[in-house]
C-alpha positions as CSV (number, residue, x, y, z in Angstrom):
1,X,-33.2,10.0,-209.6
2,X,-33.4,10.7,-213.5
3,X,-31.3,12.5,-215.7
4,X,-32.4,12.9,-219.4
5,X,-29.5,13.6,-222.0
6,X,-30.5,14.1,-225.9
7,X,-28.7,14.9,-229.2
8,X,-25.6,13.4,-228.8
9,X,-25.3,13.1,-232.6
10,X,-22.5,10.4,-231.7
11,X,-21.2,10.0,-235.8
12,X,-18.7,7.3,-237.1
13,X,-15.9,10.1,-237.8
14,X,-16.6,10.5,-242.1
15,X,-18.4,13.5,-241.6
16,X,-17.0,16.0,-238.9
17,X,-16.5,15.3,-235.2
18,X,-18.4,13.7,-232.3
19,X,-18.7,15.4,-229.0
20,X,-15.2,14.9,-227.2
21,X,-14.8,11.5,-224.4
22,X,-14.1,14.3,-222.2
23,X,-18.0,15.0,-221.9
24,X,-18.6,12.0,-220.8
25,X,-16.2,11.7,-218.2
26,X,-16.8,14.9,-216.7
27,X,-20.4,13.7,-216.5
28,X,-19.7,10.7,-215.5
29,X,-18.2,13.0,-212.1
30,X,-21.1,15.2,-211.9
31,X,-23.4,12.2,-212.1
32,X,-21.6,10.8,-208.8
33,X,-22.3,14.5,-207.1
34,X,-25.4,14.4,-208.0
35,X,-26.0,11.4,-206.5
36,X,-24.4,12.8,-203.9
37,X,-27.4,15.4,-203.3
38,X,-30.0,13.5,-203.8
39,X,-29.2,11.8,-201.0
40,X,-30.2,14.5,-198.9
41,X,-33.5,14.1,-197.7
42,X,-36.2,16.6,-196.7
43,X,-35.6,15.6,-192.9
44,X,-32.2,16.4,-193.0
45,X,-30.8,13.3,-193.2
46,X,-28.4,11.2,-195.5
47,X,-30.2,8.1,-197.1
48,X,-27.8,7.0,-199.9
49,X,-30.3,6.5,-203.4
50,X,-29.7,2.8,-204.8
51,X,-30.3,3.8,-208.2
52,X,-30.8,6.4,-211.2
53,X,-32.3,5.9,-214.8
54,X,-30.3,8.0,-217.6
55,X,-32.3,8.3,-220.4
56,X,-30.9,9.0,-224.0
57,X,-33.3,11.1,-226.0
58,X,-33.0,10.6,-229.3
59,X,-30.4,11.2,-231.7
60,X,-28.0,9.3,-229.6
61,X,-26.5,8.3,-233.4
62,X,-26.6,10.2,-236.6
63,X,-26.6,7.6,-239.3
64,X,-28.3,10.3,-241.7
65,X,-24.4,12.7,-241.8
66,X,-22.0,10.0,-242.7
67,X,-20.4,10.0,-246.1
68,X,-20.8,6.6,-246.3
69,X,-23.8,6.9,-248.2
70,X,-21.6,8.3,-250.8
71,X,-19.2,5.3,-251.4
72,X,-21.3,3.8,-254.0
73,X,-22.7,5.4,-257.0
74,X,-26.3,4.1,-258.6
75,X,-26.0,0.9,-259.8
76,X,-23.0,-0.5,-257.7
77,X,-23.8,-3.2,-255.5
78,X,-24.3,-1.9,-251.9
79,X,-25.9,1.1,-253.2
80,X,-28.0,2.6,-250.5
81,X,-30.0,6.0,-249.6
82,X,-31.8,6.8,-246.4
83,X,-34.9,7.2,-248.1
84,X,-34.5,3.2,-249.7
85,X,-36.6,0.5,-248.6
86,X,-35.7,0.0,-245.2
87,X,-35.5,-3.9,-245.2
88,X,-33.3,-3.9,-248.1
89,X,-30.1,-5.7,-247.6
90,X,-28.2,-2.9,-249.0
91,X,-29.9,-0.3,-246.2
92,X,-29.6,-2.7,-243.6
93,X,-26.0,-3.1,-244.5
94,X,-25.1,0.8,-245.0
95,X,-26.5,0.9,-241.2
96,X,-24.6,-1.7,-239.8
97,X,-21.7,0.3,-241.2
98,X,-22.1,3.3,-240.2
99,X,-24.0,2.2,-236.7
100,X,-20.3,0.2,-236.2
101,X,-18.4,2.9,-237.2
102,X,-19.8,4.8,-235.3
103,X,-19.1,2.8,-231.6
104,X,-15.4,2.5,-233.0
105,X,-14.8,6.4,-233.3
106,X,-16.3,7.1,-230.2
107,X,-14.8,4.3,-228.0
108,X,-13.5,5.8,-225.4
109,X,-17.4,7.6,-224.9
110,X,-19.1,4.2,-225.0
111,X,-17.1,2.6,-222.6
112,X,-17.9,5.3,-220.1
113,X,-21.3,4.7,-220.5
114,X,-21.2,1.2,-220.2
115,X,-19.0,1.5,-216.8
116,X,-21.7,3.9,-215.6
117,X,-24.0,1.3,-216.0
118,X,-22.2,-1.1,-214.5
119,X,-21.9,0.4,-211.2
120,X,-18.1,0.8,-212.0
121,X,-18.3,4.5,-211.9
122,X,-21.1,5.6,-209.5
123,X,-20.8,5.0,-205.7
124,X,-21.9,6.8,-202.5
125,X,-20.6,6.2,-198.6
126,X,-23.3,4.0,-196.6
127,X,-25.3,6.5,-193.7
128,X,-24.7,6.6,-190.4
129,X,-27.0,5.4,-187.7
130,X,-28.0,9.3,-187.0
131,X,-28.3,9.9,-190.8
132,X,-24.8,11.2,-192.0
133,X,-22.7,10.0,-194.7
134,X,-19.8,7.3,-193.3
135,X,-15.9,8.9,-193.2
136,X,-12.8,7.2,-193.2
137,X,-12.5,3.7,-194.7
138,X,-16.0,2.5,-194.8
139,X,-17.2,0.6,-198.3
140,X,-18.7,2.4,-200.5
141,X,-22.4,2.0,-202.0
142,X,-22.4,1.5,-205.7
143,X,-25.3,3.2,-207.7
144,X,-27.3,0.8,-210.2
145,X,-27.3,2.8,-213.5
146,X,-30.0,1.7,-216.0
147,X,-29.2,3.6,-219.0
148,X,-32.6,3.5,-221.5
149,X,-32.4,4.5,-225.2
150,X,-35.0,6.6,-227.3
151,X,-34.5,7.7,-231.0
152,X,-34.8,10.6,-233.0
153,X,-34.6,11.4,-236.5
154,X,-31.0,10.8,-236.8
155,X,-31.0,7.5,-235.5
156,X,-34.4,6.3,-236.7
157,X,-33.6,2.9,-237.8
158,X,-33.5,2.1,-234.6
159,X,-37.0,1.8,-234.4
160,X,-37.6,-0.5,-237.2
161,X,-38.1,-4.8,-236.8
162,X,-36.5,-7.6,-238.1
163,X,-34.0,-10.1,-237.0
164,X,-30.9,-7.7,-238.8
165,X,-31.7,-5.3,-236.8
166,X,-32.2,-6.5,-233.6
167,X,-28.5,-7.7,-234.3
168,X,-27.1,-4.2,-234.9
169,X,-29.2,-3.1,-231.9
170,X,-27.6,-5.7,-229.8
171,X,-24.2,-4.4,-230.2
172,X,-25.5,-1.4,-229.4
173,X,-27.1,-2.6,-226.2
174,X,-23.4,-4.3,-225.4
175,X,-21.4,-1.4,-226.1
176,X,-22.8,1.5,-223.9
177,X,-24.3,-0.8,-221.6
178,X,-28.7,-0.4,-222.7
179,X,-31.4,-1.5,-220.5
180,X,-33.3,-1.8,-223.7
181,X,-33.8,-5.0,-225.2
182,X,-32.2,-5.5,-228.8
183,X,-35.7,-5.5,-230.0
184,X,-37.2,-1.9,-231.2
185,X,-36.0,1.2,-229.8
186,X,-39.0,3.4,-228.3
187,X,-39.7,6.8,-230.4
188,X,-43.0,7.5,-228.5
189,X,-42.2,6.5,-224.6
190,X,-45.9,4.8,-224.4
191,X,-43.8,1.8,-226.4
192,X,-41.9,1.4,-223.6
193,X,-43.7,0.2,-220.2
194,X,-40.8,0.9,-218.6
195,X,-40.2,4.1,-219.6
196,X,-43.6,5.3,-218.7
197,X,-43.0,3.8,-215.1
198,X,-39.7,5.4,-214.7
199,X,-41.4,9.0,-216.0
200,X,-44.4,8.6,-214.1
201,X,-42.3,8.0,-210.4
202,X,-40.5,11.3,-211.4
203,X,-43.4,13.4,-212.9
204,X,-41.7,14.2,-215.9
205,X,-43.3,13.6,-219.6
206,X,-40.3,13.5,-222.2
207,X,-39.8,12.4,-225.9
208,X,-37.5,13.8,-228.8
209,X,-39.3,16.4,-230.4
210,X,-39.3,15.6,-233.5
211,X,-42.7,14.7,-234.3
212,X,-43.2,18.9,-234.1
213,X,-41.1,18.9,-236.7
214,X,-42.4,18.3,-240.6
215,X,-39.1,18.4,-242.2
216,X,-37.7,15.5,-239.9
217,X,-41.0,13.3,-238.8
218,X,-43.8,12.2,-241.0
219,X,-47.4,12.6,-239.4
220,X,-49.2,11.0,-242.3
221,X,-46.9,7.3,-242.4
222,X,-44.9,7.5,-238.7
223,X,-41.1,7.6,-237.7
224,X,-40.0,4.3,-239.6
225,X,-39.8,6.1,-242.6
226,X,-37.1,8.6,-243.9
227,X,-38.0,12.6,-244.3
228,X,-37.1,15.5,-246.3
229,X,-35.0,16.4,-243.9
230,X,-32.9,13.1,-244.3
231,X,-32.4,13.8,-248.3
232,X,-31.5,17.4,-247.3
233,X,-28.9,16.3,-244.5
234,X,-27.7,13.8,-247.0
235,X,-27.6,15.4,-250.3
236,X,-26.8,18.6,-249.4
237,X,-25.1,19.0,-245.6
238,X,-23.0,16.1,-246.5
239,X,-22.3,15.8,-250.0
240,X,-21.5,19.5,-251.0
241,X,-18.2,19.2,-249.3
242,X,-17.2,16.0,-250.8
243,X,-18.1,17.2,-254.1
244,X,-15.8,20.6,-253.2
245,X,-13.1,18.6,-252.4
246,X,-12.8,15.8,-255.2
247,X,-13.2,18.9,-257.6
248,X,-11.2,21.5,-255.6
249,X,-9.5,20.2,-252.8
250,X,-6.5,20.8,-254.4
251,X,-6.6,25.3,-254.9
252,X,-8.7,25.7,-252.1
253,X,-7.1,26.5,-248.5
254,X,-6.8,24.5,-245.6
255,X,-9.2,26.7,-243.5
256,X,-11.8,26.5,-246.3
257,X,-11.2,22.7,-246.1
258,X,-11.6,22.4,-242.5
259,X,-14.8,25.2,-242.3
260,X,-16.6,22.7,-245.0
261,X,-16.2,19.7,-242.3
262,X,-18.2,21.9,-240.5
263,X,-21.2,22.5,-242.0
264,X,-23.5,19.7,-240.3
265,X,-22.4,21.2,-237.1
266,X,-23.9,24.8,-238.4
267,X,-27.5,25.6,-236.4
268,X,-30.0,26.4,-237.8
269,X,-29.5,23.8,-240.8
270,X,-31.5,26.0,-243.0
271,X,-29.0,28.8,-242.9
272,X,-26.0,26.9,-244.4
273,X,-25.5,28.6,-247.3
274,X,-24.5,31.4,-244.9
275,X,-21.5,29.7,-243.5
276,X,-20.5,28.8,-247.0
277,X,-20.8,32.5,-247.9
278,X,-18.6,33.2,-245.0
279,X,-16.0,30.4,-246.6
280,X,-16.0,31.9,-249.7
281,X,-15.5,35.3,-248.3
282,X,-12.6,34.8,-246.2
283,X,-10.7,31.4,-248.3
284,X,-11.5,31.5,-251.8
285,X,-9.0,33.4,-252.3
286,X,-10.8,34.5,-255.7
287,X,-14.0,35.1,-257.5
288,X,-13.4,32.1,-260.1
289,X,-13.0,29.9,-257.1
290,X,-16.0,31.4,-255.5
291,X,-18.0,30.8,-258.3
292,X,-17.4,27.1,-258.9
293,X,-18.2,26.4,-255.4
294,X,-21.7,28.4,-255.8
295,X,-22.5,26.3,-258.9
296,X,-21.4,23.3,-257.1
297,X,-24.3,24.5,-254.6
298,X,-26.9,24.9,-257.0
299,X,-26.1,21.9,-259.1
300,X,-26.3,19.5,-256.0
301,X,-29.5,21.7,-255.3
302,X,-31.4,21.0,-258.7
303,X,-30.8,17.5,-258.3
304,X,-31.9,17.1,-254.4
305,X,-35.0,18.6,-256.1
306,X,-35.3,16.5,-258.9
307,X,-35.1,13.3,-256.6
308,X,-38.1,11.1,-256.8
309,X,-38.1,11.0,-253.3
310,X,-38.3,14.7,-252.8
311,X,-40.8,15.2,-255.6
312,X,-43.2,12.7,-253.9
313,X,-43.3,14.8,-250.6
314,X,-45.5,17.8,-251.8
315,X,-48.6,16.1,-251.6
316,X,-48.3,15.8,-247.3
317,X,-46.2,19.0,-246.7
318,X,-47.0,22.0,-245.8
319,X,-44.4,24.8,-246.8
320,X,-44.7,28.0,-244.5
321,X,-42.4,31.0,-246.0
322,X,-39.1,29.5,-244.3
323,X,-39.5,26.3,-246.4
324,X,-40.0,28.4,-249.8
325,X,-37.4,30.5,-248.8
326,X,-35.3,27.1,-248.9
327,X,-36.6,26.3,-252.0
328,X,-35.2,29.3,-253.4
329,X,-32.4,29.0,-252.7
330,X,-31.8,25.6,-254.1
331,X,-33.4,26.5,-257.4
332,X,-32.1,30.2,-258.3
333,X,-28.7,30.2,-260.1
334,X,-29.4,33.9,-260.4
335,X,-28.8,34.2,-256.4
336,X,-25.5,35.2,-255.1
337,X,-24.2,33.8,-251.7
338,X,-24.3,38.0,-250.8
339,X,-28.3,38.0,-251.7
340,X,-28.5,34.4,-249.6
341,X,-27.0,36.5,-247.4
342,X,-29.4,39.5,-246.7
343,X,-32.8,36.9,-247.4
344,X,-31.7,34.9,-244.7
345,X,-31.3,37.8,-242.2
346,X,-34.4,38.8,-243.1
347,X,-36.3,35.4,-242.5
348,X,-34.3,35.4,-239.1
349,X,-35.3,38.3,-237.9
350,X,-39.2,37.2,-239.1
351,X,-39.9,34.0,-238.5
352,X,-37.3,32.9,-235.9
353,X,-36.4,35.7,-233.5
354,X,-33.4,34.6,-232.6
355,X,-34.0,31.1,-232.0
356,X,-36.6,28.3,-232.6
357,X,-39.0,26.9,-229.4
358,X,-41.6,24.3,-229.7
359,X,-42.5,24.8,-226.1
360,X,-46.1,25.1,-226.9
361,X,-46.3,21.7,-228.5
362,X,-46.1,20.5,-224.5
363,X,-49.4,22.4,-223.7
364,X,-51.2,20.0,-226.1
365,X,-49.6,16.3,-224.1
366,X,-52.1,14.9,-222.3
367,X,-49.6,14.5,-219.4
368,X,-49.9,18.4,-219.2
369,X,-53.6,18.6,-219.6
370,X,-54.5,15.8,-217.1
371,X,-51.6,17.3,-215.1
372,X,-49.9,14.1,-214.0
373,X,-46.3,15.6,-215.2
374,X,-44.9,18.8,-213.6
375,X,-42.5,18.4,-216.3
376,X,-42.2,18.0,-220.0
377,X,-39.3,17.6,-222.0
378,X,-38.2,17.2,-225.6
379,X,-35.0,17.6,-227.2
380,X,-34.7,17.7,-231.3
381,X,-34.0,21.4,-231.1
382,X,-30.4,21.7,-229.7
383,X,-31.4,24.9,-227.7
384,X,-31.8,24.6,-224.1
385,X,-34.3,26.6,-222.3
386,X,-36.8,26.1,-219.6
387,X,-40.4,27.8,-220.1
388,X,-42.9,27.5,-217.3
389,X,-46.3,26.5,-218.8
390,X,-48.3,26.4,-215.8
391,X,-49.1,27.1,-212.3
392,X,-52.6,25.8,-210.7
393,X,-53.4,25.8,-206.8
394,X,-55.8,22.4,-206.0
395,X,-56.3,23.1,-202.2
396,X,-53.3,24.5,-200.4
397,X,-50.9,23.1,-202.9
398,X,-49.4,24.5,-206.0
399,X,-49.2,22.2,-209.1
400,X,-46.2,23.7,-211.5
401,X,-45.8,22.4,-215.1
402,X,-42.8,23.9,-216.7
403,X,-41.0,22.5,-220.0
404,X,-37.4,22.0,-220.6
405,X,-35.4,21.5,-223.7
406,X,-32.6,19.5,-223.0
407,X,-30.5,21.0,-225.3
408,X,-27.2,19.0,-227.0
409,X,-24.2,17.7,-226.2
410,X,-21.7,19.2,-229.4
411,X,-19.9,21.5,-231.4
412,X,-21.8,24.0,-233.4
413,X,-21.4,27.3,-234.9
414,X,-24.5,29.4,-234.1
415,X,-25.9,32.4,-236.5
416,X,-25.3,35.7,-234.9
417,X,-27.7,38.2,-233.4
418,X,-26.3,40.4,-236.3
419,X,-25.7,44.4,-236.4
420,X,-25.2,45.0,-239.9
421,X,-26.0,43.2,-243.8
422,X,-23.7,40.1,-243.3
423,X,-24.8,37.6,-241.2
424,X,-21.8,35.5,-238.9
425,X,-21.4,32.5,-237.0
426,X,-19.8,31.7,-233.8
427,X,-18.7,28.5,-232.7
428,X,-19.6,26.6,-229.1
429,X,-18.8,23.3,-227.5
430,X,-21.8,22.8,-225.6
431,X,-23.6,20.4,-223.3
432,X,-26.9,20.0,-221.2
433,X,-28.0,17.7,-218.8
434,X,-31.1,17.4,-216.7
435,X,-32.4,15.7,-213.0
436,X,-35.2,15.3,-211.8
437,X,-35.9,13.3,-208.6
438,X,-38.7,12.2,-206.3
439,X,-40.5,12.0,-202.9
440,X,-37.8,13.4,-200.5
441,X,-34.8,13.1,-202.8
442,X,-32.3,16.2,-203.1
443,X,-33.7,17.7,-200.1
444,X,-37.3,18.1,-201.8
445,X,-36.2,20.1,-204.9
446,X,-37.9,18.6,-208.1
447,X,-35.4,19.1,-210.7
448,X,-32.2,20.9,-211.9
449,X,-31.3,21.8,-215.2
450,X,-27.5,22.3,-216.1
451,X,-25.6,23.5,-219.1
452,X,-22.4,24.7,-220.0
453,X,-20.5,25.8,-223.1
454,X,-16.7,26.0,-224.0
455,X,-16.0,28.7,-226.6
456,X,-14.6,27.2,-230.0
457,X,-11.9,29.8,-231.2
458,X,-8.7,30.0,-230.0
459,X,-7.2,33.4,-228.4
């Protein structure tokens, strides 16, 4: 059996909230029932499995959202950006930090994990000679967990070599109990032999996603280098509420206080400036307030643009009309939030339809077109759905190929279908988790696909 989890954005608490250890306990349970079923075979008989690989998809960390980055200014020793030199003591430092901090805040998760895979947690009653699960007192069968680690854009340094980080890796590998060797983290899961075997036993193709993605992944140099999307996350997501609230915490509410440690959890990212709109409307409380947090926007705006960094990325990217669109809105002091407002319901309506899909990327894997995978998979996008691709009869069998996004495990406030000018949000605890499993396991179904959301408002 397999189960592929992605985006777990697990953060070391300076910026906003992980997912809560609850998750991971209550998957922890439906890992066991799941077990459970698959070991039902296509006979009709009970045959207890021995063992399941969990995959972690990428963004399993979010080094990029922690305001750690901030605790220096230029010039102060330790001074570090994501976009730095990698090997640079400083960088390699600010990750250790933030990679620690990060498997302190969510303790109680990691040491689920790690009891999963030490067959603490996952166990099954041995069969019967006539193929039934054993009652009563019998000894129970624990399930080898091998728990296997990809990254994403969030937790990209992951990927890179050197002694320093192999350390940090180790812990990492300790902590939620990784098959993965401290060395490199796969990003494509041809860099892991492994990987590829375990994929290949369950027909299923899977990586993160972001390589679709030209704001997060960079096609020209690879993934061990940071993106746009890093400085964005960074010097915008991230720093524009610290800035509000060393220059306004004081005579701003506590709601508008609380809604700014929200806005990396806002989806899409592009449509932040909406749910600071929203702030302003409801918790400003007045229009002088209002208008120092706008020109706390723009002025953290003209200077994400005026990085070097930034600068240097026009020569390789290619800006479609939602990436102007952004620009505009960094650079136009003459744009109210209300005109962010009705632009961005506009480019909704036209570019996104309601939601963002790179489904057809999976159409272009060669595990599709030699059609060894009935399944491909990717993360990145947070938005679980399951598009069939597919369907080809060699003989008297049918070959299916259907891709699955699988989705997030957190709290996010999602942009609103929207019936009139202003555009809202509504917030969702959310989580996704797929199986897939082979020969005669779970009866002889392929796959299943779960996810669940818990609404984020009180009543």
């Amino acid at each position: 059996m397999l189960v592929i989890v992605s985006d777990l954005h697990l953060k070391d608490g300076t910026s906003g909230t992980s997912i809560t250890p609850d998750a991971f306990r209550v998957f922890a349970e439906r890992l066991c029932s799941m077990a459970y079923r698959a070991s039902w075979r296509t006979n009709g008989k009970y045959q207890p499995i021995d063992s399941i690989d969990l995959v972690l998809l990428g963004d399993i960390f979010d080094h990029i959202l922690s305001t750690r980055w901030h605790e220096e200014n230029e010039g102060d020793p330790g001074f570090a950006r994501p976009w730095h030199d990698p090997q640079s003591p400083a960088l390699i430092e600010k990750i250790r930090q933030i990679t620690h901090g990060a498997l302190a805040y969510n303790a109680e998760a990691c040491d689920v994990l790690r009891k999963i895979s030490l067959g603490e947690v996952i166990s099954l009653p041995p069969a019967t000679a006539d193929g039934q699960p054993a009652s009563g007192d019998a000894e129970r069968l624990p399930v080898r967990v091998r728990i296997h680690a990809v990254v994403g854009n969030h937790d990209w340094y992951f990927h890179l070599p050197g002694a320093a980080y192999d350390a940090i890796r180790a812990d990492v590998v300790t902590t939620l109990g990784l098959a993965n060797a401290p060395t490199l983290f796969p990003h494509d899961p041809a860099e892991s032999p492994v990987l590829m075997d375990v994929f290949r036993q369950h027909r299923v193709f899977a990586r993160h996603g972001d390589i679709f993605d030209s704001m997060n992944y960079n096609q020209e140099i690879g993934r061990d280098t940071a993106t746009l999307g890093d400085a964005l996350a960074s010097e915008m997501l991230t720093l524009f509420p610290l800035e509000v609230h060393r220059r306004l915490g004081d005579d701003l509410s506590p709601q508008f206080n609380s809604g700014l440690k929200e806005l990396t959890n806002v989806r899409p990212a592009l449509v932040t400036p909406l749910w600071i709109s929203n702030l302003v409307d409801n918790y400003a409380g007045s229009k002088a307030l209002s208008d120092t947090v706008k020109a706390i926007w723009d002025e953290l705006g003209e200077r994400f643009l005026d990085l070097n960094f930034v600068r240097k990325q026009d020569h390789f990217l290619k800006f479609d009309a939602v990436d102007a669109l952004q620009s505009i809105l960094f650079t136009s002091r003459a744009l109210s939030f209300e005109t962010i407002n009705k632009i961005m319901g506009w480019a909704t309506e036209k570019f996104w339809h309601g939601k963002y899909s790179i489904a057809e990327k999976a159409t272009l894997e060669p595990a599709f077109k030699d059609r060894w995978a009935n399944f491909l998979v990717y993360g990145h996008t947070h938005i679980h759905e399951i598009v069939p691709l597919d369907s080809t009869l060699t003989g008297n069998k049918v070959f299916n190929q259907v891709y699955i996004n699988s989705g997030t495990w957190h709290s996010y406030h999602d942009l609103t279908l929207g019936v009139d000018q202003k555009r809202k949000f509504v917030g969702m605890h959310v989580m996704t988790y797929l199986a897939f499993f082979r020969e005669d396991e779970r009866s002889g179904h392929p796959f299943e696909s779960w996810s669940g959301s818990l609404s984020a408002w009180p009543r």
